[in-house]
PAROVEX-12592 format. One record per residue: x, y negated, z negated of N, C-alpha, C in turn; residue number from 1; residue in three letters. Coordinates in Angstrom, 2 decimals. Atoms other than C-alpha are relative to their C-alpha. Layout:
nc1	nc2	nc3	cac1	cac2	cac3	cc1	cc2	cc3	pos	code
X	Y	Z	X	Y	Z	X	Y	Z	NUM	ALA $
...
//
This chain:
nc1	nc2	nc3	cac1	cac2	cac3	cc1	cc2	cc3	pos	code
1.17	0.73	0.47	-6.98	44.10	54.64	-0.66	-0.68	1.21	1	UNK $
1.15	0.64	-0.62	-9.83	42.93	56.89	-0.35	-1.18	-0.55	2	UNK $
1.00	1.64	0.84	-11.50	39.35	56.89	-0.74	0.24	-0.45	3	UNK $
1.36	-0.48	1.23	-14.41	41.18	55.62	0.73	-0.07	-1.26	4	UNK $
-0.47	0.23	1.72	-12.10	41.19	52.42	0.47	-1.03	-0.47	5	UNK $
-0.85	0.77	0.36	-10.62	38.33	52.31	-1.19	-1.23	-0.39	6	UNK $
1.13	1.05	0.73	-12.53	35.23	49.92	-0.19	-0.96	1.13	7	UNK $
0.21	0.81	-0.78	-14.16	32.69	51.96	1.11	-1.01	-0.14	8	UNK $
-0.96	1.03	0.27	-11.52	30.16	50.22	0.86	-0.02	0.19	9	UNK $
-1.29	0.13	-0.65	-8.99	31.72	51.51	0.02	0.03	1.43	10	UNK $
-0.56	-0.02	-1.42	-9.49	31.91	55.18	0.11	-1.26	0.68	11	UNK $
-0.96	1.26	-0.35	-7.99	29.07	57.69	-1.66	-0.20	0.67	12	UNK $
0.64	1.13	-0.78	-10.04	26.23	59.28	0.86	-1.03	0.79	13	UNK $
-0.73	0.50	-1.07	-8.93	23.87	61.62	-0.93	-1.35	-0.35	14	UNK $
0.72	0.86	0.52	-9.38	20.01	60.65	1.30	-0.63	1.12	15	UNK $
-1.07	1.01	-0.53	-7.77	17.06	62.21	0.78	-0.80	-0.77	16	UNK $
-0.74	1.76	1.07	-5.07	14.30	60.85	0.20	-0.65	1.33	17	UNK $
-0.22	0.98	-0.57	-5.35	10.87	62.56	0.95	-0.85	-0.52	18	UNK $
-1.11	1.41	0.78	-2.60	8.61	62.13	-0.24	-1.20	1.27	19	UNK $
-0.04	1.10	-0.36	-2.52	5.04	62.85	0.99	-1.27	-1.18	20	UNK $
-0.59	0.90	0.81	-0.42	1.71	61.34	-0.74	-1.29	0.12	21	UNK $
0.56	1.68	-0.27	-1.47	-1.90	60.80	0.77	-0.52	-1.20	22	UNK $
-0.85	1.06	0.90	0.15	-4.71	59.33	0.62	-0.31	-1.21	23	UNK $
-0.34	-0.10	1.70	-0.04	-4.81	55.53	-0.95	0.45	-0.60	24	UNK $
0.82	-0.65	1.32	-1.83	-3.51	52.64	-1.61	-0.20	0.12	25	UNK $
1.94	0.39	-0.27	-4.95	-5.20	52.91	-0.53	0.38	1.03	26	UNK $
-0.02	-0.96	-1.53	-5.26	-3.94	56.84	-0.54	1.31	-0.75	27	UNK $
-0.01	-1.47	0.22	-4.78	-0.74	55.02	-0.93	0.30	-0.60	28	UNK $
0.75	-0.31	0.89	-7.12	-0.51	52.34	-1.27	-0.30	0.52	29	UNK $
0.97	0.53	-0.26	-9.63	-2.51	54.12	-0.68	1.49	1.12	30	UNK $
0.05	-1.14	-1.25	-9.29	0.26	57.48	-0.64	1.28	-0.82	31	UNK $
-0.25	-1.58	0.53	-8.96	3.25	55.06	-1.62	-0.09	-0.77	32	UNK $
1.23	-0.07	0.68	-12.47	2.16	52.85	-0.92	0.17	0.64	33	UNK $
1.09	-0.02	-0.93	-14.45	1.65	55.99	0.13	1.34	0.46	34	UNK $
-0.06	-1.71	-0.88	-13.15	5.39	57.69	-1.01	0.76	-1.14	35	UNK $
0.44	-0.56	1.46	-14.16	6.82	54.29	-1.79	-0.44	0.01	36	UNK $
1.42	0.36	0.10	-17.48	4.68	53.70	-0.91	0.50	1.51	37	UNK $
1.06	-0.11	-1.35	-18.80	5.18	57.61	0.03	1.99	0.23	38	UNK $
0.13	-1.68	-0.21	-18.10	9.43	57.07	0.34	0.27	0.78	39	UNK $
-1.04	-0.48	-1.48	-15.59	9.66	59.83	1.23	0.39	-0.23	40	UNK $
-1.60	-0.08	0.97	-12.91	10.29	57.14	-0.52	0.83	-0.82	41	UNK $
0.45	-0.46	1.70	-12.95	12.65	54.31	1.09	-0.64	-1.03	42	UNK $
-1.30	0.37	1.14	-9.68	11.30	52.86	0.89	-0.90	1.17	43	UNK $
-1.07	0.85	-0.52	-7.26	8.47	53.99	0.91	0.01	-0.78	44	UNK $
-1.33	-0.29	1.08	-3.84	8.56	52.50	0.69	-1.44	0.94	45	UNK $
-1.10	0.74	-0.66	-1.58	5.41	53.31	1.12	-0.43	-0.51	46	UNK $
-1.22	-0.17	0.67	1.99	4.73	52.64	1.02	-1.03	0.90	47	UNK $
-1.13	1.23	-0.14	4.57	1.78	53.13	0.92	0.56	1.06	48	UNK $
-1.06	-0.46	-0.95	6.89	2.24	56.20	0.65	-0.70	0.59	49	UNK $
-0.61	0.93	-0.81	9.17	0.46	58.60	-0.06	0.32	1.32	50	UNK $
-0.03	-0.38	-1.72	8.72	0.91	62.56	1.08	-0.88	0.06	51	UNK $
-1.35	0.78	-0.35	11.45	0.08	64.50	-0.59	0.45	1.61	52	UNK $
0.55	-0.07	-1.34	10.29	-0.21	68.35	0.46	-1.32	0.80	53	UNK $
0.24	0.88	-1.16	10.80	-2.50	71.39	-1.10	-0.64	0.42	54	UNK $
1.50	0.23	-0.52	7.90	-5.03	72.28	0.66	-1.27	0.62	55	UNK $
-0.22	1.18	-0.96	8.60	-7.84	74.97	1.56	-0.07	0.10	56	UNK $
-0.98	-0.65	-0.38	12.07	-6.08	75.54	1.07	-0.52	-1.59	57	UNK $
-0.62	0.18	1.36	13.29	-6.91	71.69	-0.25	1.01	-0.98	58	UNK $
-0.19	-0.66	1.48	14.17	-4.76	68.89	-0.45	-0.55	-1.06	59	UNK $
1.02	0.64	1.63	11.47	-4.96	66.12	0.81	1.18	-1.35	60	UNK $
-0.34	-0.85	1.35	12.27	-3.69	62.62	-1.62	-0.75	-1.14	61	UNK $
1.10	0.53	0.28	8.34	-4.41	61.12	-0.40	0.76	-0.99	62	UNK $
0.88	-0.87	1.12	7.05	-3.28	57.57	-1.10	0.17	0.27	63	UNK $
1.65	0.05	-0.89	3.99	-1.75	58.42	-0.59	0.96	-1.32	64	UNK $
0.67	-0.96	1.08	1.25	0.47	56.63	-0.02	0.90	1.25	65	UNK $
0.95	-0.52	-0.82	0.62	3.80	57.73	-1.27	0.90	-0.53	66	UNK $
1.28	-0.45	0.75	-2.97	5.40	57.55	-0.06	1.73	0.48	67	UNK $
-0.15	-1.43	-0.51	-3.34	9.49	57.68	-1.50	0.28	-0.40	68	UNK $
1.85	-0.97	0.04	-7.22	10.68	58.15	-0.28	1.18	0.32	69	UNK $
0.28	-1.74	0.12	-8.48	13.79	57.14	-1.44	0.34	0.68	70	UNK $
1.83	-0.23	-0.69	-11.95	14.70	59.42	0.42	1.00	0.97	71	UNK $
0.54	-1.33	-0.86	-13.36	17.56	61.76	-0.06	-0.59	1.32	72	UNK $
0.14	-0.01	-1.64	-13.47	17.70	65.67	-0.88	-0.78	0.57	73	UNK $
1.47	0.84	-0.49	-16.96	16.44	65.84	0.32	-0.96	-0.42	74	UNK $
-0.29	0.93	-0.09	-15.97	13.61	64.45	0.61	-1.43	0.58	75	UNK $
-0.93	0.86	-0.82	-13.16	12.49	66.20	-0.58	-1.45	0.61	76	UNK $
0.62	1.50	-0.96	-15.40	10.01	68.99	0.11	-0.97	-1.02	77	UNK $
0.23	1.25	1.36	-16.59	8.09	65.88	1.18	-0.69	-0.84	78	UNK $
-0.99	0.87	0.46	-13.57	7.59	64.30	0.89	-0.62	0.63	79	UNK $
-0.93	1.03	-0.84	-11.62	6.43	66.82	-0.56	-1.12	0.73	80	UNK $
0.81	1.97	-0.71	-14.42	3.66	68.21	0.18	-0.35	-1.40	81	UNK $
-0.78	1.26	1.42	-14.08	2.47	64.61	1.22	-0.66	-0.08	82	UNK $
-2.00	0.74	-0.13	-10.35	2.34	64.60	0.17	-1.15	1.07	83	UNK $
-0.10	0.73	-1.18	-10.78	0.88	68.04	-0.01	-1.39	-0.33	84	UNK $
1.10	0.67	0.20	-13.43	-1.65	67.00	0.53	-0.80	-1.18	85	UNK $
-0.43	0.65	1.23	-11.57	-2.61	63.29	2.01	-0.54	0.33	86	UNK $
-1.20	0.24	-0.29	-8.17	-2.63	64.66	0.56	-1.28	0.16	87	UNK $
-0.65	1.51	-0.23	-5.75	-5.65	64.34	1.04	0.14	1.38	88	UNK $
-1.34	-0.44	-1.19	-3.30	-4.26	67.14	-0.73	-0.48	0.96	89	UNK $
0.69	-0.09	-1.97	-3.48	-5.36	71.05	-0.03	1.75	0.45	90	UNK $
-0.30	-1.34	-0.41	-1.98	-1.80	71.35	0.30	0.46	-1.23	91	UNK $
-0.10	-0.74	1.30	-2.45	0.24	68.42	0.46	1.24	0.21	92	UNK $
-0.29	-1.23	-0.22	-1.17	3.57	67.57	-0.78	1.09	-0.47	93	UNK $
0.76	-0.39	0.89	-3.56	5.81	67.24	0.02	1.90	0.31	94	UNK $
-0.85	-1.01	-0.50	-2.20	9.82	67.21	-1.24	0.98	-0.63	95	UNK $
0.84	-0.78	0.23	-4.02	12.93	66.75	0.66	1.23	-0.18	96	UNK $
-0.65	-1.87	-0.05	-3.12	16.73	65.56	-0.95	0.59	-0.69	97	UNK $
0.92	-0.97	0.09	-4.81	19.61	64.48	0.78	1.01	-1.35	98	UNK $
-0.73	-0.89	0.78	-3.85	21.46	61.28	-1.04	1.35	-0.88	99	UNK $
0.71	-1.68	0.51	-5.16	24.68	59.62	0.13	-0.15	-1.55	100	UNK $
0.40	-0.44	1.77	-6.79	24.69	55.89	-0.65	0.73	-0.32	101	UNK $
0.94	-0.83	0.51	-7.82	26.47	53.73	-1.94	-0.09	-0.31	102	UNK $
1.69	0.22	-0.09	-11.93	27.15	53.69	-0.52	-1.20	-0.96	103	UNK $
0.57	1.34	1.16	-12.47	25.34	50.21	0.16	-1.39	0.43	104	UNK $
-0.20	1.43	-0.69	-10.97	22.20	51.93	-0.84	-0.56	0.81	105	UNK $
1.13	-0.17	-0.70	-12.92	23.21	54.58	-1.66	-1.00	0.12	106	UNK $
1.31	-0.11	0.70	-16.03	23.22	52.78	-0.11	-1.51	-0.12	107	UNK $
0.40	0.99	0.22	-15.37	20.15	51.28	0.28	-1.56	0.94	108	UNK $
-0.17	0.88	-1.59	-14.24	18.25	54.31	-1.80	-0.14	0.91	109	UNK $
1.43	-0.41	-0.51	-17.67	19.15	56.13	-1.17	-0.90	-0.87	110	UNK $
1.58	0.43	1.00	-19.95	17.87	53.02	0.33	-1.61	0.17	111	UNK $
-0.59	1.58	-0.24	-17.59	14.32	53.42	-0.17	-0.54	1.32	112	UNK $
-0.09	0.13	-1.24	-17.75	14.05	57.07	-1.10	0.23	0.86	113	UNK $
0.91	-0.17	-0.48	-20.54	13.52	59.02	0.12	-0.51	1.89	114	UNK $
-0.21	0.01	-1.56	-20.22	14.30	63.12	-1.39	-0.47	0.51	115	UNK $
//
């Protein structure tokens, strides 16, 4: 089978997930409404966690939120001066990868997201 055969909905795209954490809930919801409302997000997902890291040579154990953003390439700049710009962290974490969806996601990623 050729891509000529294959449905637009099924072939792959290439979208980003941003992750980042901040403090508590409200951080979260507050971060995750603005990515979303400013169209630098198509979807934020966040979820209760615990970091465990070293900061001023001590062992933290810190309930944290973390935030997972769904947006396109062109985007990226924009959402990360937001994050930058809204961020409660001195040194935030703010990570980047590249994953492969399907077109329909695609599609509707693109109509949410404005580069």
């Amino acid at each position: 089978m050729t891509s000529k055969n294959i449905p637009p909905e099924s072939q792959w795209a290439t979208l980003c997930v941003v992750t980042t954490t901040v403090a508590d809930a409200a951080q979260a919801d507050d971060l995750a409404r603005s990515l979303v409302a400013a169209k630098v997000a198509a979807c934020v997902q966040s979820e209760s966690i615990t970091s465990y890291y070293e900061w001023d040579g001590v062992l933290q154990a810190t309930p944290e939120w973390r935030l997972v953003c769904k947006t396109l390439p062109d985007a990226l700049p924009r959402l990360t001066e937001l994050l930058r710009k809204q961020h409660g962290y001195k040194v935030p974490q703010i990570t980047m990868r590249t994953e492969r969806c399907l077109g329909d996601y695609a599609q509707w990623l693109k109509q949410q997201v404005h580069a």
